[in-house]
Residue frames as a rotation matrix with the C-alpha (Angstrom) as fourth column:
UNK 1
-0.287 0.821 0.493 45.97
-0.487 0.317 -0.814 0.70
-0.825 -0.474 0.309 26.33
UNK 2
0.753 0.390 -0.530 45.09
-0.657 0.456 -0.600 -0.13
0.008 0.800 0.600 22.56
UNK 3
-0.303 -0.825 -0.476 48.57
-0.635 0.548 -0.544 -2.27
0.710 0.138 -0.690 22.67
UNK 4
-0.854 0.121 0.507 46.80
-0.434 0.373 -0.820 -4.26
-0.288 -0.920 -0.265 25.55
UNK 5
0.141 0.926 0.351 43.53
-0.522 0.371 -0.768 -4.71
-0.841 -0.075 0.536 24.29
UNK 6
0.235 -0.161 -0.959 45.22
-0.922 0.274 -0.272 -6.03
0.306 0.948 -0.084 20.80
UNK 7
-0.690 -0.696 -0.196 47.57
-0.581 0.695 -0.425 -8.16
0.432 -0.179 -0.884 22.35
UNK 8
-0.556 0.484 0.676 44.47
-0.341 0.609 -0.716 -9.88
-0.758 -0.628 -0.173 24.19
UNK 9
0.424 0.905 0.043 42.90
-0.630 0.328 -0.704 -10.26
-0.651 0.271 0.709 21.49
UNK 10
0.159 -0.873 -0.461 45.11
-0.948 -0.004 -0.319 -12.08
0.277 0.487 -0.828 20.17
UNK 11
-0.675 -0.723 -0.151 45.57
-0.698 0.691 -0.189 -14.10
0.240 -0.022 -0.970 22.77
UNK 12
0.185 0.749 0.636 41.67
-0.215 0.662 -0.718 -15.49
-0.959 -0.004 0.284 22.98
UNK 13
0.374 0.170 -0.912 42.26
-0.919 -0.066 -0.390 -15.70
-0.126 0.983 0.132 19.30
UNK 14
-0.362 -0.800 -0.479 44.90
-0.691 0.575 -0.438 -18.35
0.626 0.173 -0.761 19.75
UNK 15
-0.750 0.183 0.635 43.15
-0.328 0.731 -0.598 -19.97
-0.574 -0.657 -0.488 22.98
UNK 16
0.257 0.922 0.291 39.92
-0.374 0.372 -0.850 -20.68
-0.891 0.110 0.440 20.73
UNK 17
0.375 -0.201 -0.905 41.91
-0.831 0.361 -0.424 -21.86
0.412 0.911 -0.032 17.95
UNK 18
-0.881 -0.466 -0.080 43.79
-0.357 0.766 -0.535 -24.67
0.311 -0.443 -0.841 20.49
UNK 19
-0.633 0.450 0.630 40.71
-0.373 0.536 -0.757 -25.38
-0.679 -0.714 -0.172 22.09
UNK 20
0.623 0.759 -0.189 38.62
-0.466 0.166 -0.869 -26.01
-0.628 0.630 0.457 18.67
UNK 21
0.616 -0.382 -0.689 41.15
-0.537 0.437 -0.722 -27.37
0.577 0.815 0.064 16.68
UNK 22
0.212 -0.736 0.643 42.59
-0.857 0.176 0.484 -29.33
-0.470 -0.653 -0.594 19.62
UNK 23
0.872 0.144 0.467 42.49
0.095 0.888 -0.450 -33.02
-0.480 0.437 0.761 17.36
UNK 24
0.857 -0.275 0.437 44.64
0.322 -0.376 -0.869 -31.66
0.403 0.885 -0.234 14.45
UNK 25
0.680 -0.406 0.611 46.80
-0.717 -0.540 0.440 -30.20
0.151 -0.738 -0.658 17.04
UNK 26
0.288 -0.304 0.908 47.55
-0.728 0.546 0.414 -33.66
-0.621 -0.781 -0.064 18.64
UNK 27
0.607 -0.486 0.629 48.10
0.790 0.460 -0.406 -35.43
-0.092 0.743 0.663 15.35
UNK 28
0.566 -0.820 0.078 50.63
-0.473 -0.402 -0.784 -32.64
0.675 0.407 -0.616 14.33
UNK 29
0.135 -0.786 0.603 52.76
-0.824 -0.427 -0.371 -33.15
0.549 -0.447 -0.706 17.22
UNK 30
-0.395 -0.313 -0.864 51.79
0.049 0.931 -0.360 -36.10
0.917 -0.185 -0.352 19.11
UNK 31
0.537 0.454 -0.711 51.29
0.558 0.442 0.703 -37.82
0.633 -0.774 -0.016 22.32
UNK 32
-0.218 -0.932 0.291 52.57
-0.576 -0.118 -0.809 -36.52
0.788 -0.344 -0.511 25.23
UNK 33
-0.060 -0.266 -0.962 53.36
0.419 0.868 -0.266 -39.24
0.906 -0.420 0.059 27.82
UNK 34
-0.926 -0.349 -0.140 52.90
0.255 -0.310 -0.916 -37.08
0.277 -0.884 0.377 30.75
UNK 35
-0.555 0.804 0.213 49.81
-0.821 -0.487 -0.298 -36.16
-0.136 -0.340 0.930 30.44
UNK 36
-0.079 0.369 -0.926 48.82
-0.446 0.818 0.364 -39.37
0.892 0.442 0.100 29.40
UNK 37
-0.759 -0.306 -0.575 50.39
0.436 0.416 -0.798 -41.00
0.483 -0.856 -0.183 32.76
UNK 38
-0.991 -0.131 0.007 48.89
0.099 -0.781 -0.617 -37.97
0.086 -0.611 0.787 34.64
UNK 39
-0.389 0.868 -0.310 45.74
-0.692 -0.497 -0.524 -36.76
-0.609 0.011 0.793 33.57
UNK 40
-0.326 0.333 0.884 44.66
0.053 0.941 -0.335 -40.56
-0.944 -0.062 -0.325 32.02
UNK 41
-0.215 0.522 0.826 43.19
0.796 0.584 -0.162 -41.69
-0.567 0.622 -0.540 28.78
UNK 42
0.331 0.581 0.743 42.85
0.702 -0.678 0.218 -38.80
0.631 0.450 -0.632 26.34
UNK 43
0.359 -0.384 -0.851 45.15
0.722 -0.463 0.514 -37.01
-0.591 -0.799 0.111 28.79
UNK 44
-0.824 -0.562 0.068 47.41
0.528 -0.720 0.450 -34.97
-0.204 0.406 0.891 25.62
UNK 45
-0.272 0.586 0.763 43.88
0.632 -0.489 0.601 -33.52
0.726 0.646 -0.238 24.67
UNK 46
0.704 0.538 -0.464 42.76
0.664 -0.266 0.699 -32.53
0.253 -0.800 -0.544 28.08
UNK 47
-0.057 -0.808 -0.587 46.32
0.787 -0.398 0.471 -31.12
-0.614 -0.435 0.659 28.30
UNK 48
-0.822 -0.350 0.449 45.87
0.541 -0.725 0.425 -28.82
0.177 0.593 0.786 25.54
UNK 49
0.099 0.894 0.437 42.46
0.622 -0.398 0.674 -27.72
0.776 0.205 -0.596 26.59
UNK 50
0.674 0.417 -0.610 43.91
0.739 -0.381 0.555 -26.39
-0.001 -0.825 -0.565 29.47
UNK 51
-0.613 -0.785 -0.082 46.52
0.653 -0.563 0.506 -24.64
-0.444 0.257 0.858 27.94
UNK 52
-0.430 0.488 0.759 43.79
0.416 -0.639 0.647 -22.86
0.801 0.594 0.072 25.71
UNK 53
0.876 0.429 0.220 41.90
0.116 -0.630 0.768 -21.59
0.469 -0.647 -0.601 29.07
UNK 54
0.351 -0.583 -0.733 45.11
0.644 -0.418 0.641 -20.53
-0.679 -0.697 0.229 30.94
UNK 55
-0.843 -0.538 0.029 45.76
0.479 -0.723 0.498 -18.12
-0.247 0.433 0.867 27.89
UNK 56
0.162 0.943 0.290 42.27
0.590 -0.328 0.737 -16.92
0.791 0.052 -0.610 28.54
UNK 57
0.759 -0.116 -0.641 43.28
0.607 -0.233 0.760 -16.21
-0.238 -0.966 -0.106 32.14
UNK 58
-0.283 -0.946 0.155 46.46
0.920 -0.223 0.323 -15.05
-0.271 0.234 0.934 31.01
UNK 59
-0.341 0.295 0.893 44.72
0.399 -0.814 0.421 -12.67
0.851 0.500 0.160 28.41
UNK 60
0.610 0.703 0.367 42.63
0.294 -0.631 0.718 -11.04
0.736 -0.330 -0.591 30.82
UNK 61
0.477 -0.544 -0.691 45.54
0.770 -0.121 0.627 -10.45
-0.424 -0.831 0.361 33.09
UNK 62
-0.072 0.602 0.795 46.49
0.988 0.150 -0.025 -8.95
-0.135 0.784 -0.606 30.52
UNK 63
-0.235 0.595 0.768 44.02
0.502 -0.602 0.620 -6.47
0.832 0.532 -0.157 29.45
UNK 64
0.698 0.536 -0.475 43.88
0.581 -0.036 0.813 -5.66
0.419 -0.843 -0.337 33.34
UNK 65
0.488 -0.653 0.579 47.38
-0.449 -0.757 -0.475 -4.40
0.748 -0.029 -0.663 33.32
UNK 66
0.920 -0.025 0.390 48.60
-0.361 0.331 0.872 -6.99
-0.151 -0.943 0.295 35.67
UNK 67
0.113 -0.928 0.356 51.13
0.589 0.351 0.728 -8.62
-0.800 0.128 0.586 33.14
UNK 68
0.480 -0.068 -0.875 53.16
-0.538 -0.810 -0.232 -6.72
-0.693 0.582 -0.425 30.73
UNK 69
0.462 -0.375 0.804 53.81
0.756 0.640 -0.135 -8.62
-0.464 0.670 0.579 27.77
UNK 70
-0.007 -0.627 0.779 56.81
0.860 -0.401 -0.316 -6.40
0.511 0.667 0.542 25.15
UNK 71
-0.807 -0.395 -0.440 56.98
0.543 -0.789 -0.287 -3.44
-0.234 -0.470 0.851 27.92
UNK 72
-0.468 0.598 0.650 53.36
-0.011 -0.740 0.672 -2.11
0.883 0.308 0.354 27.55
């Protein structure tokens, strides 16, 4: 159980670092051209912001015991 509740924290730790630092992000690495196409103008940012809330979801799966992340 404490190996669960770490490992979530963890991973809001990481979604609120993508979703605040999501600029910085997109200059390290770049455009991506799919999401551009896809999700329009300002599409690679929107793409990471939703990567930072699916590892919100994610986390709380999680901490629920639904997924097991390293066999816990």
């Amino acid at each position: 159980m404490v190996a669960r509740i770490l490992i979530t924290l963890l991973m809001i730790g990481l979604a609120t670092a993508i979703l605040k630092f999501t600029e910085p992000i997109v200059n390290m690495f770049g455009r991506n051209d799919l999401a551009e196409r896809y999700l329009g103008v300002g599409g690679t940012y929107n793409m990471w912001k939703i990567v930072g809330v699916l590892i919100v979801l994610a986390s709380f799966f999680v901490l629920s015991g639904d997924i097991r992340l390293f066999g816990n």
